[in-house]
LUMDREN-836113 format. One line per field, with one value per residue (C-alpha): x, y, z; residue in one letter. Coordinates in Angstrom, 3 decimals, padded with zeros to 6 digits, always signed. Layout:
N
c1 <- X_...
c2 <- Y_...
c3 <- Z_...
type <- a_...
***
This chain:
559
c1 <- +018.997_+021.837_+023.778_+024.185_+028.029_+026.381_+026.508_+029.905_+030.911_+029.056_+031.639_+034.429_+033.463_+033.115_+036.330_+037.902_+036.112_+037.323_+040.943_+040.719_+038.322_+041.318_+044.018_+043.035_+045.448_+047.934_+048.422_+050.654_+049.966_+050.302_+048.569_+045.044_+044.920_+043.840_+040.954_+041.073_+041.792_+039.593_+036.694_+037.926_+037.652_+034.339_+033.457_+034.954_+033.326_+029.708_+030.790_+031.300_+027.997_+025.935_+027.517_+027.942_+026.666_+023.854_+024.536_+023.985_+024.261_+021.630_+019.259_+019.702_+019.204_+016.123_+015.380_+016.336_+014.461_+011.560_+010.773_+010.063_+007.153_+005.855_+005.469_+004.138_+001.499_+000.456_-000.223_-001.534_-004.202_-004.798_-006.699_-009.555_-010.594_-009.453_-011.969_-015.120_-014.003_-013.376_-016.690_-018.282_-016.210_-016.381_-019.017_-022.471_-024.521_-021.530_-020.488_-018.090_-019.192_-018.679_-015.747_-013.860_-013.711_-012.019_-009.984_-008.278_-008.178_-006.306_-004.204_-001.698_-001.533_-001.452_+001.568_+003.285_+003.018_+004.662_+007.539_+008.002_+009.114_+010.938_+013.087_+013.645_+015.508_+017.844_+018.504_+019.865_+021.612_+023.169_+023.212_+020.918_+022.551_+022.652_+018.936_+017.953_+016.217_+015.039_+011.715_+011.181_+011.682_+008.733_+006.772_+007.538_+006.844_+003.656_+002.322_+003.151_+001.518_-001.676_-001.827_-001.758_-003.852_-006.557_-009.693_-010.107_-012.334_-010.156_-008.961_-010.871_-009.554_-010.189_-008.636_-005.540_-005.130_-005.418_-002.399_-000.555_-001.501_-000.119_+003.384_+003.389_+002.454_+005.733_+007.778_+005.662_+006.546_+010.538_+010.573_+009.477_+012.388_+014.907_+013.833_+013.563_+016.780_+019.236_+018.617_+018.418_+021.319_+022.731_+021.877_+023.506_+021.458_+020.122_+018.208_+017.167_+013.264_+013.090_+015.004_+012.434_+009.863_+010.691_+010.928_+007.361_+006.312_+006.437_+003.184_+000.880_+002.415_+001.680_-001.994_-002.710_-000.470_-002.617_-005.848_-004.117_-003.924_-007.001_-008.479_-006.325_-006.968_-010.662_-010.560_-008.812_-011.242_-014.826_-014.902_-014.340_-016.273_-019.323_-019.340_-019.434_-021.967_-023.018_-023.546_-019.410_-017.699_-014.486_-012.597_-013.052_-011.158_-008.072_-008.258_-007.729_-005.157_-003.287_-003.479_-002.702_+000.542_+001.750_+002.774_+005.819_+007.511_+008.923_+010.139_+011.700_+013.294_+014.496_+016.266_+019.489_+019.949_+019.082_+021.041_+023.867_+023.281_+026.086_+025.922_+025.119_+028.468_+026.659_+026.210_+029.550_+030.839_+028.440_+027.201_+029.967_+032.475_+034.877_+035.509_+038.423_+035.971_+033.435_+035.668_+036.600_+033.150_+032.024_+035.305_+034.613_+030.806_+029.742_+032.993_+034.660_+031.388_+032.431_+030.551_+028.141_+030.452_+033.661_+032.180_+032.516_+035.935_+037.969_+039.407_+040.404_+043.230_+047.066_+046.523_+043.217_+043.220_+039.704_+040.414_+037.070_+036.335_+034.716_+031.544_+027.735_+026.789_+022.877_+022.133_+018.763_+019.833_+021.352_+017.683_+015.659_+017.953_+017.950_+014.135_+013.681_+014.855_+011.601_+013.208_+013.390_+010.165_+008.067_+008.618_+008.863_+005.542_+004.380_+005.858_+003.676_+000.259_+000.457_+001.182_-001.490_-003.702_-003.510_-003.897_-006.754_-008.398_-006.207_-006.316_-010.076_-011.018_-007.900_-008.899_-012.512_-012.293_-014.562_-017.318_-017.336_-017.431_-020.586_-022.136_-022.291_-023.454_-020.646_-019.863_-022.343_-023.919_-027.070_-030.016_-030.777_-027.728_-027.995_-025.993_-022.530_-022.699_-023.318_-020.346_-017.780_-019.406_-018.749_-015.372_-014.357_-015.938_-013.985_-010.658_-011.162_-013.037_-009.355_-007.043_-008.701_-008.265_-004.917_-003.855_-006.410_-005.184_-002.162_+000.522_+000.179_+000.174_+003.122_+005.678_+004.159_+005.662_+008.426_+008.668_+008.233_+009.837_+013.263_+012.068_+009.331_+010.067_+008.729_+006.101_+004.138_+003.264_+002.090_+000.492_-001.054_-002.550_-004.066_-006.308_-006.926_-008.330_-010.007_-012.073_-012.437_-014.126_-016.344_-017.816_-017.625_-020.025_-022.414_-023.074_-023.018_-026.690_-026.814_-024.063_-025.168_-028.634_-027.803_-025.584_-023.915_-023.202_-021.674_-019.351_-018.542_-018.305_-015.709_-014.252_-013.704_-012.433_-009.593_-008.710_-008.227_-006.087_-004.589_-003.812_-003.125_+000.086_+000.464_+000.660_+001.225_+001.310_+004.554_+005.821_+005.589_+007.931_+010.107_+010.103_+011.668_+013.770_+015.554_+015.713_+017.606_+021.053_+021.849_+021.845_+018.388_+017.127_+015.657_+014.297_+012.197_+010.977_+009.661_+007.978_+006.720_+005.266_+003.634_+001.741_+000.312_-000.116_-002.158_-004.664_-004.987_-006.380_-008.223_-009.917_-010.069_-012.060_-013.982_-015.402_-016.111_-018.205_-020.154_-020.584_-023.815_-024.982_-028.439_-028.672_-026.025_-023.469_-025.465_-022.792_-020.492_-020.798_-020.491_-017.183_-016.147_-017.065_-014.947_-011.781_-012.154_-011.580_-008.627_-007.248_-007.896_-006.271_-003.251_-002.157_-002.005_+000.612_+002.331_+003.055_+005.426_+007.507_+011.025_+011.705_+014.204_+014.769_+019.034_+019.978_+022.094_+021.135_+023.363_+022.108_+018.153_+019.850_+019.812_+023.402_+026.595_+028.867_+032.497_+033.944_+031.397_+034.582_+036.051_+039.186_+040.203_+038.477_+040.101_+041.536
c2 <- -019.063_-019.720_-022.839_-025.251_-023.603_-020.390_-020.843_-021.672_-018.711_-016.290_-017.793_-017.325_-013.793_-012.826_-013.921_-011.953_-008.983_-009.355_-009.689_-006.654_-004.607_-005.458_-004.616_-000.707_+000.493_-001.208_-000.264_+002.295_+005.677_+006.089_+003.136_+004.304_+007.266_+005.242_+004.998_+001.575_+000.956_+003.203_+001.404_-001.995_-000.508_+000.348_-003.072_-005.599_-002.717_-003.563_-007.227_-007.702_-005.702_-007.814_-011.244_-010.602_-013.233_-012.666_-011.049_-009.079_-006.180_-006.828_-007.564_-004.430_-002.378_-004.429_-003.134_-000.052_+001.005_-000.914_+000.880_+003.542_+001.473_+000.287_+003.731_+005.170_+002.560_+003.065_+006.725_+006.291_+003.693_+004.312_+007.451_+005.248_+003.890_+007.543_+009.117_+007.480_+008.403_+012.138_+011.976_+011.110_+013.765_+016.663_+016.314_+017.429_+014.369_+012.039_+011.555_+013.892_+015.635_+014.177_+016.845_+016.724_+013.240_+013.787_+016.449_+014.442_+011.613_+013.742_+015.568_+013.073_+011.589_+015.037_+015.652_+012.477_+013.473_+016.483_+014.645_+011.794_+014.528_+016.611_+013.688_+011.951_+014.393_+015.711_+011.964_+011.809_+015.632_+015.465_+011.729_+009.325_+009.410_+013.292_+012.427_+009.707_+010.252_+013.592_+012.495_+010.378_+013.683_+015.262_+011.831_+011.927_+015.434_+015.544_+012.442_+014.079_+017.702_+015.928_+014.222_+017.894_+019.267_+021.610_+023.138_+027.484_+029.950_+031.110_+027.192_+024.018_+021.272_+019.002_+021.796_+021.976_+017.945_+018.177_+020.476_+018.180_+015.239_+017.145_+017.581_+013.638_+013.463_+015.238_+012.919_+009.553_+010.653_+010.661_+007.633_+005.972_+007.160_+006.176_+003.162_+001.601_+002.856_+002.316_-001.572_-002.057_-000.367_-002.148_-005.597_-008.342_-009.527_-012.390_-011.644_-008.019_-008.759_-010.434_-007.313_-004.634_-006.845_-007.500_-003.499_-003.309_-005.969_-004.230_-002.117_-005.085_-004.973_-001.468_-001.415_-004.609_-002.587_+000.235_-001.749_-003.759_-000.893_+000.783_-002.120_-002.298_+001.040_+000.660_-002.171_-000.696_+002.596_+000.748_+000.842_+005.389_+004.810_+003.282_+005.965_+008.562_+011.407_+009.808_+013.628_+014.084_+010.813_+012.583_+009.227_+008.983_+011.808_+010.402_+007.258_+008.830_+011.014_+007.758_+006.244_+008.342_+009.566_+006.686_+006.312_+008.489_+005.700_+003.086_+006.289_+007.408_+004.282_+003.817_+007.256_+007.069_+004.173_+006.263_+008.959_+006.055_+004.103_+003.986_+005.952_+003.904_+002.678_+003.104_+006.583_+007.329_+005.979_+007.098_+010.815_+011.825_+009.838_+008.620_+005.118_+004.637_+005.650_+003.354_+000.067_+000.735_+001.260_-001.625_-003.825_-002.793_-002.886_-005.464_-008.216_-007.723_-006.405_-004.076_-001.156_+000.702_+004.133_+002.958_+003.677_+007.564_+008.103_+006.109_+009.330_+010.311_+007.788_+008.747_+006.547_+007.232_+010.243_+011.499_+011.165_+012.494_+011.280_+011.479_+009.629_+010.890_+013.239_+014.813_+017.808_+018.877_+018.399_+014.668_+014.170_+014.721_+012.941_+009.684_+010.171_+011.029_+007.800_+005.300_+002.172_+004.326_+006.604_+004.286_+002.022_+005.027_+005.620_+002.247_+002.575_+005.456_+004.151_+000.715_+002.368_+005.022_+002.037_+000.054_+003.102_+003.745_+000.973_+000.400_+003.602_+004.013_+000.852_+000.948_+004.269_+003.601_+000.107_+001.509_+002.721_-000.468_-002.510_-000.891_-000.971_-004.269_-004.566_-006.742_-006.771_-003.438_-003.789_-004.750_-002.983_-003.903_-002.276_+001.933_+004.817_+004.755_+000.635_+001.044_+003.285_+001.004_-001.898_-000.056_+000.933_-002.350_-004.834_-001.523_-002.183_-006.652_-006.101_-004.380_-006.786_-009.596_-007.867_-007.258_-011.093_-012.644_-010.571_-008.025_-009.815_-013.304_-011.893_-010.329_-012.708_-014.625_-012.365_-012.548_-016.075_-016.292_-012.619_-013.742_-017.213_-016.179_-012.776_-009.116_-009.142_-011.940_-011.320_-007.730_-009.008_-012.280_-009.657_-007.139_-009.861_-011.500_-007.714_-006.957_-010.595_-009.683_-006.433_-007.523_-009.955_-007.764_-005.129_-006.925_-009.362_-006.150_-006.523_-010.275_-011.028_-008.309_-009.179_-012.188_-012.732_-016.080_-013.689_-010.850_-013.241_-014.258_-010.540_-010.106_-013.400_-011.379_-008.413_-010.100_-011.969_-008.614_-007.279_-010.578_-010.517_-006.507_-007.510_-010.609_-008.408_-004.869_-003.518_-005.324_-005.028_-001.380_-000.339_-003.144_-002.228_+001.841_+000.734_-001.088_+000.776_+003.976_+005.190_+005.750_+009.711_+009.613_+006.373_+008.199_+010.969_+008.747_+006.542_+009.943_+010.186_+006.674_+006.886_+010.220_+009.289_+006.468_+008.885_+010.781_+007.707_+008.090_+011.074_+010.793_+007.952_+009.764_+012.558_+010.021_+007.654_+010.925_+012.349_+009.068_+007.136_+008.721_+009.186_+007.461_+006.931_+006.570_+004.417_+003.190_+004.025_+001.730_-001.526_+000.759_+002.375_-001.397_-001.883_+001.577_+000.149_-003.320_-001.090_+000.008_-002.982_-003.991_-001.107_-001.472_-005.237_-004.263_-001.154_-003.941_-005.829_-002.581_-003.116_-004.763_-008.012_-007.329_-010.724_-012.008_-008.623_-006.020_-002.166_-001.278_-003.729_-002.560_+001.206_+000.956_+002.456_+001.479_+000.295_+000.194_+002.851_+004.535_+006.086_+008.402_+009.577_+011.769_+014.853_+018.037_+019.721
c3 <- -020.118_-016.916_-017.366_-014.607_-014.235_-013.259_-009.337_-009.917_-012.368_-009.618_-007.002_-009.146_-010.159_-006.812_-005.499_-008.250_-007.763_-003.871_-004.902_-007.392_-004.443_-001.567_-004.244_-004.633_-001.675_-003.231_-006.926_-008.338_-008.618_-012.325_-012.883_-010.783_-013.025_-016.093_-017.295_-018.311_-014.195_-012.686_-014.695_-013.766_-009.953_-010.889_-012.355_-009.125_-006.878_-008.451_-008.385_-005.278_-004.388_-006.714_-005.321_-001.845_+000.741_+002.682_+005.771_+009.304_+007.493_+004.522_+007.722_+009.310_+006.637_+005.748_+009.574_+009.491_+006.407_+007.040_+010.307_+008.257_+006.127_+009.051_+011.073_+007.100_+007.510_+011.001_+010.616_+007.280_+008.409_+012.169_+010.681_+009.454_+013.092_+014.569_+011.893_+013.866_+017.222_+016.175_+014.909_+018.055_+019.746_+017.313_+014.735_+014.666_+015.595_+016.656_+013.297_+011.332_+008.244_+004.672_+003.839_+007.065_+006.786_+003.584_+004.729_+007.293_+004.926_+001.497_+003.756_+004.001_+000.738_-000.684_+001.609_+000.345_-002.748_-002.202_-000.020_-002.713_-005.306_-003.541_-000.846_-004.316_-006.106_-002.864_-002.552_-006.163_-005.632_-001.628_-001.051_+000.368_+003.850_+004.452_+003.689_+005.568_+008.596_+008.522_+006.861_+010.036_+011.644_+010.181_+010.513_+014.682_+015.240_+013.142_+014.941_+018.442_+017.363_+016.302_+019.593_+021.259_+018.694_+020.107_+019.601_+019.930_+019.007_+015.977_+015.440_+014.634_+015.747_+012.272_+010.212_+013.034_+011.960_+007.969_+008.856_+010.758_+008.837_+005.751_+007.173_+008.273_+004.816_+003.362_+006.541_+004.182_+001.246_+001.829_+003.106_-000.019_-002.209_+000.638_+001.985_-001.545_-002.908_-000.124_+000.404_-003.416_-003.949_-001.329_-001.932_-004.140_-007.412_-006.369_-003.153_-004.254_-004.843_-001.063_+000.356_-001.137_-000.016_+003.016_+003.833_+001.899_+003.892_+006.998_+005.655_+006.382_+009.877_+010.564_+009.916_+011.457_+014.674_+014.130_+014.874_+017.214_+019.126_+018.963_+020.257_+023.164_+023.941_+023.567_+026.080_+028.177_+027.988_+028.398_+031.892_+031.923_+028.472_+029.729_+032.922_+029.719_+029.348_+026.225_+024.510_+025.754_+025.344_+027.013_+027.361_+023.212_+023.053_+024.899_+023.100_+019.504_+020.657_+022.151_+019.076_+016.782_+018.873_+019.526_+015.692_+016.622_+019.263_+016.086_+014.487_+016.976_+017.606_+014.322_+014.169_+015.847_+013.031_+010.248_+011.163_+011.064_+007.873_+005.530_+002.164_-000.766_-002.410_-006.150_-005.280_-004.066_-007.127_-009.758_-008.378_-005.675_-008.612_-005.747_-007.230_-004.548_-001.876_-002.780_-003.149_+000.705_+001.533_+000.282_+001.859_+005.425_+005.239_+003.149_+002.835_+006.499_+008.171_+009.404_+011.847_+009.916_+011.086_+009.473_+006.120_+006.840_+007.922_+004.874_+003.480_+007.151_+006.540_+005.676_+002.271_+001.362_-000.941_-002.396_-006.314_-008.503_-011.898_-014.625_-015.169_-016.558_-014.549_-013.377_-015.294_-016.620_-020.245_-019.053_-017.720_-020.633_-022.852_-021.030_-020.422_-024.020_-025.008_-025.490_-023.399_-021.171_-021.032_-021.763_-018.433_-016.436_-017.356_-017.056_-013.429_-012.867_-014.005_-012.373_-008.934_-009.514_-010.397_-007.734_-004.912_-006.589_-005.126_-002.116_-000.904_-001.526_+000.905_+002.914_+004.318_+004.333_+005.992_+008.854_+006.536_+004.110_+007.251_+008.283_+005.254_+004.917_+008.708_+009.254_+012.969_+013.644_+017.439_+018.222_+017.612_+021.092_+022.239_+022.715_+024.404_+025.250_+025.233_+021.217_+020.885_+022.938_+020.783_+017.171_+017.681_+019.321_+016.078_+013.742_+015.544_+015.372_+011.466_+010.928_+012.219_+010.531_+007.279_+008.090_+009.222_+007.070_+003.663_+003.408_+005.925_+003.960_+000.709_+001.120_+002.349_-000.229_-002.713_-000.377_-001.042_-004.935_-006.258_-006.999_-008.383_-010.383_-011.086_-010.741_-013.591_-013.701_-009.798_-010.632_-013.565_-011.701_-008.805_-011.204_-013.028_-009.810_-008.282_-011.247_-011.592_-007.395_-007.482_-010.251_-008.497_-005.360_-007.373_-009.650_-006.502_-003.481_-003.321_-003.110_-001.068_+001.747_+002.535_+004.415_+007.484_+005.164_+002.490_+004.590_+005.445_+002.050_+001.171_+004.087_+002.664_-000.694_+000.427_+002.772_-001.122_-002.353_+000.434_-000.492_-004.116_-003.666_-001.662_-003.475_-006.409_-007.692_-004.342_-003.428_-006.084_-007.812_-005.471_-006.411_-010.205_-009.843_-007.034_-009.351_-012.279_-014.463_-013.340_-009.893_-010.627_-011.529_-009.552_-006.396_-008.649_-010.840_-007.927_-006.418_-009.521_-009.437_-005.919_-006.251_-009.452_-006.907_-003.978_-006.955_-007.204_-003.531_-003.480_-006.675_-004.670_-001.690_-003.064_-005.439_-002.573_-000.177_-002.755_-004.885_-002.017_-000.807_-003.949_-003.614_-000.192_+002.616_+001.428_-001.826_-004.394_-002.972_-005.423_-008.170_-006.717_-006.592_-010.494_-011.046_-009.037_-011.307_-014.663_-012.827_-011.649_-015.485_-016.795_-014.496_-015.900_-019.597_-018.389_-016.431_-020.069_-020.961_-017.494_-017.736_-015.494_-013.825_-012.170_-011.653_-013.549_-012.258_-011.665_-014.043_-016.552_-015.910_-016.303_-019.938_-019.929_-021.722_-018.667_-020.838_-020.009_-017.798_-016.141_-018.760_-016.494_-013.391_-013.482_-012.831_-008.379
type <- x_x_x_x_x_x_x_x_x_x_x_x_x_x_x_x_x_x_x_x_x_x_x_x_x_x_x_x_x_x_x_x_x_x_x_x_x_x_x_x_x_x_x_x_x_x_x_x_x_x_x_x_x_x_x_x_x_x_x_x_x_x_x_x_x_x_x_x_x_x_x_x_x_x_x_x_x_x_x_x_x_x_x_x_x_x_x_x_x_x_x_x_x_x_x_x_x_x_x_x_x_x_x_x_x_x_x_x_x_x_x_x_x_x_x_x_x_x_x_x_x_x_x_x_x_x_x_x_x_x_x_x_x_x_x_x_x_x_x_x_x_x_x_x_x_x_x_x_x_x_x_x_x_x_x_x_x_x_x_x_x_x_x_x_x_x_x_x_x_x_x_x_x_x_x_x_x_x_x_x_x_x_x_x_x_x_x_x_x_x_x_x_x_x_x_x_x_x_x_x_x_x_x_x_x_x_x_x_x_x_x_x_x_x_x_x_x_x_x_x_x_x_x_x_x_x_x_x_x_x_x_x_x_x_x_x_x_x_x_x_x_x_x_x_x_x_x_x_x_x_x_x_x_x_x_x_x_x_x_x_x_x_x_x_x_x_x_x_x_x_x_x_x_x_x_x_x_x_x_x_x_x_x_x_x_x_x_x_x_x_x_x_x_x_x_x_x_x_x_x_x_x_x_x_x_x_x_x_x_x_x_x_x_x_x_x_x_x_x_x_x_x_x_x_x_x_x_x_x_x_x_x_x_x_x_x_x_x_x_x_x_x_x_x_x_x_x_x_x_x_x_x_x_x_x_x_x_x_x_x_x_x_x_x_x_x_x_x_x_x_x_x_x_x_x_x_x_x_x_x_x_x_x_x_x_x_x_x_x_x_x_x_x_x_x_x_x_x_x_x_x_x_x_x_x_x_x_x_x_x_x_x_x_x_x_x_x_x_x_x_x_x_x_x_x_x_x_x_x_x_x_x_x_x_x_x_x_x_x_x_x_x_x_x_x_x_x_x_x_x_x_x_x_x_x_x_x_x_x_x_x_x_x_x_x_x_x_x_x_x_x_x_x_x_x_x_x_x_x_x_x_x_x_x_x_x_x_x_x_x_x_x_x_x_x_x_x_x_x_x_x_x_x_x_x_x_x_x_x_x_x_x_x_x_x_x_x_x_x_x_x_x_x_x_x_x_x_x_x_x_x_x_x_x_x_x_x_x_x_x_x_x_x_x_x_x_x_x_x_x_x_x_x_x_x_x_x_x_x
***
């Protein structure tokens, strides 16, 4: 347990590791080639990381990285709404067909699985800056080719998308790694559960945008709507392509910034083994705040001389020893089933909001209402059902992990959302029948499922990002948070291709409270493989590596 002199020791500690950090340019030759030095380089360099104030610069990477959640949650989401109005474009009887609904639905979290594997491990082999920004890349020019997607003789225009909408998957699924890893390894100990949030947080922003803007764009349609051939609907075809393109404008953005972001000090030291490097780093960008460009041109200087040394390095054999090791498999896989949990069920509504919403006959038009009038009228109460689930659920729960993370800690708020979902969705199921025959209990149903969207973000889906983000030696640390995320983008599709094919079973839409009961033994499942996780509240990365830190630096290595 801290002591009351702990504030006090933290000061202390980090004005030594600030002397000893400013000192480097200054010792003796002889006396940097030691190994007893170089580690104590090492050492005030992670101090000074891990006690470092607050600052402009924690904010903009916050920004900078979380750009990239909020554009993966945009395209991810807008799909739902854009599903229904390709359907009244391009399928047979207004409505697409049960597997290209899927197919434009998997393609993406199929491609992010493929993109969280492979952007992890070049972030742990070439850097995380020589990285960073070319999955946006992908993310902007998929979103701009499935705006201009067309339909041919020898092409059809839904198979033309679950193309696209696989490479903006692979563009998703490097962000993950990246945006995780470079503010936590960036940030100081005791504000690095708000940081990750925050750039989590940005999720709930992105789908509420997403419906934000479909509505917009709907309103602004009705009037070339309504004047529709209602067997055509051309003016629905311009409104999904406008929404789904427009997912490319925050990316793009966000680039130039990316393309500018400072490497990671922990890496520098610890896989590109340039201890001297790093301590300079981290004085101009973190201590004197420097511009985020002065971090690259250190060894440019008369003085600064690139010295390598010796220090653990990535090999295959390396990896299977450390993951070998039971602290440390066991968590890893822990990791991997609690995210693959919790998309399960997130994924499976999330990117059927449209169709749960009309199941219930929440917000549906009027029987009275017909034509073109009942088209405008669907995709308008799809875009506001949406939104509400977004402001009503995700957004608050989040900052309110925000709020708590670094106070209460990682665990018991994954733990505390898991039960919560799973006592949710039971109810949800076993009472479907009851609570959607009357317009009172739609409403309580709608109540419900904004509590989950709630307690999902209050919960495991903040924070199982938070957990591998934080976690195993910065060699390996993007690597296994690949593996992490993709074990959740796994659940996605699992659910994906679950939902499309039970939820018709029966009738249309008649499997649905069951697929609620079947997400509730997930949710279940997922808190007892939370109890294996480590907190990793006030602790450094290093400590949470589960790696001897004396004498991590074993000498210079060799010209």
């Amino acid at each position: 347990m801290a002591s009351s002199s702990e504030p006090a020791d933290s000061k202390v500690s980090g004005r030594n590791a600030l002397d000893e950090v400013r000192s480097l340019g200054k010792e003796d030759a002889d006396d940097a080639d030691s190994c007893t030095t170089l580690n104590d380089k090492r050492r005030a360099t992670l101090a000074e990381i891990d006690n470092a104030r607050f600052s402009w610069f924690h904010v903009r990477v916050c920004l900078i990285a979380g750009v990239g959640f909020f554009t993966d949650s945009y395209d991810i989401f807008a799909i739902s709404i854009a599903s229904v109005m390709l359907g009244y474009v391009y399928g047979h009887g207004q409505q697409l067909s049960a597997n290209q609904d899927l197919g434009i639905k998997v393609a993406t979290p199929v491609g992010t699985v493929v993109g969280q594997l492979l952007f992890g491990w070049l972030a742990d082999v070439f850097g995380r800056k020589p990285i960073y920004g070319y999955e946006l890349m992908l993310m902007i020019v998929a979103s701009f080719g499935q705006a201009l997607a067309g339909q041919a003789h020898g092409a059809n225009i839904i198979g033309v998308l679950v193309v696209w909408r696989f490479i903006m998957g692979v563009g998703i699924g490097g962000d993950y790694p990246l945006s995780s890893v470079i503010p936590a390894e960036f940030s100081s100990t005791r504000i690095r559960g708000r940081m990750l949030t925050a750039v989590g947080a940005n999720q709930g922003w992105g789908q509420l945008t997403a419906a934000l803007v479909s509505f917009i764009i709907t309103r602004a349609y009705k009037p070339a709507l309504l004047a529709d051939d209602p067997h055509v609907l051309a003016h629905v075809d311009f409104m999904w392509r406008l929404l789904i393109g427009l997912g490319c404008v925050p990316g793009a953005i966000a680039l130039y910034f990316r393309l500018t972001i400072p490497e990671t000090p922990r890496f520098t030291m610890d896989v590109e083994r340039n201890v001297r490097r790093a301590a300079r780093d981290v004085t101009r960008v973190i201590v004197e705040g420097g511009t985020v460009g002065a971090a690259y041109y250190v060894d440019g200087e008369g003085d600064a001389v690139i010295r390598r040394v010796r220090a653990p390095k990535a090999t295959r054999r390396d990896f299977m020893k450390y993951f070998s090791r039971k602290e440390n498999l066991v968590p890893l896989l822990g990791m991997c089933y609690s995210w693959f949990a919790i998309d399960v069920a997130f994924y499976g509504l999330g990117l059927n909001t449209s169709i749960i919403l009309q199941a219930i006959g929440f917000g549906s038009p009027s029987a009275t209402v017909t034509g073109v009038e009942a088209v405008y009228e669907n995709l308008k109460n799809i875009a506001v059902g949406n939104m509400i689930l977004a402001v009503a659920g995700l957004i608050p729960g989040a900052w309110t992990t925000f709020l708590f993370i670094d106070h209460w800690g990682r665990k018991p708020i994954q733990l505390l959302g898991f039960v919560m979902l799973t006592i949710l969705y039971i109810i949800m199921g076993f009472s479907y029948h009851d609570l959607t025959a009357t317009s009172a209990g739609r409403k309580t149903f709608v109540f419900l499922y904004c509590l989950t969207n709630f307690f999902s973000n209050f919960g495991p889906n903040s924070t199982v990002s938070v957990f591998p983000g934080e976690s195993f030696p910065t060699r390996y640390r993007s690597t296994a948070f690949g593996i992490a995320a993709a074990s959740g983008k796994v659940g996605a599709v699992v659910s994906q291709v679950g939902f499309g094919k039970l939820v018709n079973i029966g009738g249309e839409n008649a499997f649905v409270p069951h697929l609620l009961e079947i997400f509730a033994f997930f949710m279940l499942t997922g808190a007892l493989s939370t109890l294996v996780l480590k907190e990793g509240k006030r602790l450094t990365l290093e400590e949470l590596s589960n790696e001897k830190q004396e004498q991590f630096i074993q000498g210079l290595s060799g010209p």
